[in-house]
C-alpha positions in Angstrom: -16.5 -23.0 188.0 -12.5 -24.1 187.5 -11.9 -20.4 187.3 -14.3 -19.7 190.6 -12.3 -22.3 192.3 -8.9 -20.9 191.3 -10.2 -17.5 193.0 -10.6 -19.4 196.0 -7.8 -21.3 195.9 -5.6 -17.3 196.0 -7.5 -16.2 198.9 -7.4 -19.3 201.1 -3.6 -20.6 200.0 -2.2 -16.8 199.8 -0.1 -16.5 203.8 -0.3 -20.1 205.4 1.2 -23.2 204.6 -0.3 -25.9 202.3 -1.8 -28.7 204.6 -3.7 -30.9 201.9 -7.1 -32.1 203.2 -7.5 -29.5 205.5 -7.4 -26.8 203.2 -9.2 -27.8 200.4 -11.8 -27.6 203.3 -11.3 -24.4 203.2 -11.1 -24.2 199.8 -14.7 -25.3 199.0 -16.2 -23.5 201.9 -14.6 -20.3 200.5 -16.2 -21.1 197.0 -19.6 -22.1 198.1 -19.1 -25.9 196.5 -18.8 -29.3 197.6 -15.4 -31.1 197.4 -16.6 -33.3 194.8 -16.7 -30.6 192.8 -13.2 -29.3 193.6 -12.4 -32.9 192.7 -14.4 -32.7 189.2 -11.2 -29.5 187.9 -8.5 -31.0 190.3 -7.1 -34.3 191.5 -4.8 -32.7 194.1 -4.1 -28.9 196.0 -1.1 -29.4 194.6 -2.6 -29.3 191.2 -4.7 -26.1 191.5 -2.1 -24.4 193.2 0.4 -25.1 190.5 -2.4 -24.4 187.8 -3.2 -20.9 189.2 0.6 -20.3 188.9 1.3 -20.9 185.7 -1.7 -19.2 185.1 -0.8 -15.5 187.0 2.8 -16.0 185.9 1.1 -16.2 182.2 -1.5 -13.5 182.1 1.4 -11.0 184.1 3.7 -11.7 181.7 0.8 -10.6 178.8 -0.4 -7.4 180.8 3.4 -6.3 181.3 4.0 -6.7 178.1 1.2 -4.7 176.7 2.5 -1.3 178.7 6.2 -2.4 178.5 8.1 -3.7 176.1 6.9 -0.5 174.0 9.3 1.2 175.7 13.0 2.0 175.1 14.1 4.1 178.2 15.9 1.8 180.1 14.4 3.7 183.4 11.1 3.8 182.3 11.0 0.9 181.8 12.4 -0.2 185.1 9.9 1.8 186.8 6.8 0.6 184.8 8.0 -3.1 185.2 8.2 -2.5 188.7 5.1 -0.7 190.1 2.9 -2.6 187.6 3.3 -5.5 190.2 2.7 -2.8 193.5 -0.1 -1.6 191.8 -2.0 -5.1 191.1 -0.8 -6.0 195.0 -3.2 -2.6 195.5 -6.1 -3.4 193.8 -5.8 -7.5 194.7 -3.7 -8.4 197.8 -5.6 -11.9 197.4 -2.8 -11.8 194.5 -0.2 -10.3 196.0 -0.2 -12.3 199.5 -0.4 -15.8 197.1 2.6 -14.8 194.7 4.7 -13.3 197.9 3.8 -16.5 199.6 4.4 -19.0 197.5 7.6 -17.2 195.9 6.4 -16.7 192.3 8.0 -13.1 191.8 10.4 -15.2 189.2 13.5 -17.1 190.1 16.7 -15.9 189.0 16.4 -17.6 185.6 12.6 -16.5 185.0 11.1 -14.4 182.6 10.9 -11.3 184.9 14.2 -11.5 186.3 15.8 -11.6 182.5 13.9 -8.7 181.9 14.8 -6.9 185.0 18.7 -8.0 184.2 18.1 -6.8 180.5 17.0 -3.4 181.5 19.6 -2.6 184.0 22.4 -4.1 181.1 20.6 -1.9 179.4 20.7 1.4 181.6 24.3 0.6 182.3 25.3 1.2 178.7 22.9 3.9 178.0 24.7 5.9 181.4 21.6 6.2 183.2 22.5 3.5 185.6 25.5 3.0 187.6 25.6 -0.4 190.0 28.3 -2.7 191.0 26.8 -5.8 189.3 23.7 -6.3 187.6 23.0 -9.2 189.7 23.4 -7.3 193.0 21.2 -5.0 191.5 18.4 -7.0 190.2 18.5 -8.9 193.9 18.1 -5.6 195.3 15.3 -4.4 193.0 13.5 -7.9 193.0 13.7 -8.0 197.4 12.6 -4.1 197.5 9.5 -5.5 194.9 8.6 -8.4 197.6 9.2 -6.6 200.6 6.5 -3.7 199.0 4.0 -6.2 198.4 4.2 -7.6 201.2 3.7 -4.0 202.9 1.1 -3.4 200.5 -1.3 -6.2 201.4 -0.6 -5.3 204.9 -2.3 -2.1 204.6 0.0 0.3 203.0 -3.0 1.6 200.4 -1.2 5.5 199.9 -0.2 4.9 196.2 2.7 7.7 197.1 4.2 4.9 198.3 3.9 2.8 195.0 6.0 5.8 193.8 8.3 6.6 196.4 9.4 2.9 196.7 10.1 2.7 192.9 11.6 5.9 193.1 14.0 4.9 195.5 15.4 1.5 193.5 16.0 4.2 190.5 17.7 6.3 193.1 19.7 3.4 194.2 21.0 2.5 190.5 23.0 5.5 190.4 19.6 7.8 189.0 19.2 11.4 190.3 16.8 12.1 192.5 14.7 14.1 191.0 14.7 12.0 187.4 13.8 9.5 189.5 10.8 10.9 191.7 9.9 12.4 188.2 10.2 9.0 186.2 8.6 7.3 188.8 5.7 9.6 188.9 5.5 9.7 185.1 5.6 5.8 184.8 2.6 5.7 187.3 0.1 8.6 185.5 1.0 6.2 182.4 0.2 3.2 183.6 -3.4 4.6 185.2 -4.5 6.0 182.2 -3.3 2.4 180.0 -3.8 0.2 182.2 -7.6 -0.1 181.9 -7.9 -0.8 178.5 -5.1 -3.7 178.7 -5.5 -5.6 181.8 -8.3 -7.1 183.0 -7.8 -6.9 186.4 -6.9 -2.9 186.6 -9.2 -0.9 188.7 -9.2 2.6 189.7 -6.2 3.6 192.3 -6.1 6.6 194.6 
């Protein structure tokens, strides 16, 4: 049931403003329950709202790492990192309206945005990237990754588009074109065929 209501709690909260009584309303009609049920798992919205962060910030951080940090090409990795989050904003923009919404893409000291700095450190030393600052550039690939969601849940559902946009922030790092339209592609038939096996939430794209 606390797992039920935390579903609910995505699709109602994910794209309008947090209004208390109101949309716990909507909340509970969404899940079928009454509010003294909702009350039973959580004393406030607040509460379940900040649970089901912590919770998507948690189990992302898992499912990237099982088809990431494996990897030692500084581009691949960029591009896997990247279109892992289109691709779950695909299969579940209940998921990708709530994180866009309510700004949980990782602030500049988060987990994601450490790793995203690392890598582009990384693909500066290796020679495969060349950018300015790595902050400019993490900004710029962390805006292109909420912008793309936000298209995404919006009705952009050709998965080219998964690839072209990753593709592009490569291209924009100082990457060739065609390594990057190439990694890109390559990062994406990886991630469909291990994907299934390592996150729960994976379902067939294209």
């Amino acid at each position: 049931m606390r797992a039920h209501l935390l579903q609910s709690v995505m699709a109602v909260c994910g794209g309008r403003k947090l209004t208390g009584a109101t949309v716990i309303e909507d909340v509970v009609r969404h899940a079928g329950v009454s509010r003294g049920t909702f009350y039973k798992y959580f004393d406030t919205l607040d509460e379940a709202v900040t649970q089901l962060a912590f919770e998507l910030a948690e189990q992302m951080t898992d499912d990237i790492h099982n088809v990431y940090d494996i990897l030692t090409d500084p581009v691949m990795r960029t591009a896997t990192g990247f279109q892992t989050f289109l691709s779950r904003a695909w299969i579940d923009p209940d998921w990708g309206s709530f994180i866009t919404h309510l700004g949980l893409l990782g602030g500049e000291d988060g987990l994601i945005a450490r790793k995203v700095k690392g890598d582009i450190r990384m693909g500066v030393e290796t020679g495969d990237y060349s950018v300015v600052s790595v902050d400019f550039a993490a900004d710029l690939l962390m805006g292109a990754k909420h912008e793309a969601i936000r298209r995404i849940i919006s009705g952009e559902r050709d998965t080219a588009y998964i690839t072209g946009v990753a593709a592009m922030v490569l291209r924009s790092f100082g990457v060739s074109p065609s390594k990057a339209e190439k990694t890109s592609e390559n990062a994406f038939k990886r991630l469909c065929v291990e994907a299934p096996g390592m996150m729960a939430w994976w379902r067939p794209i294209g």
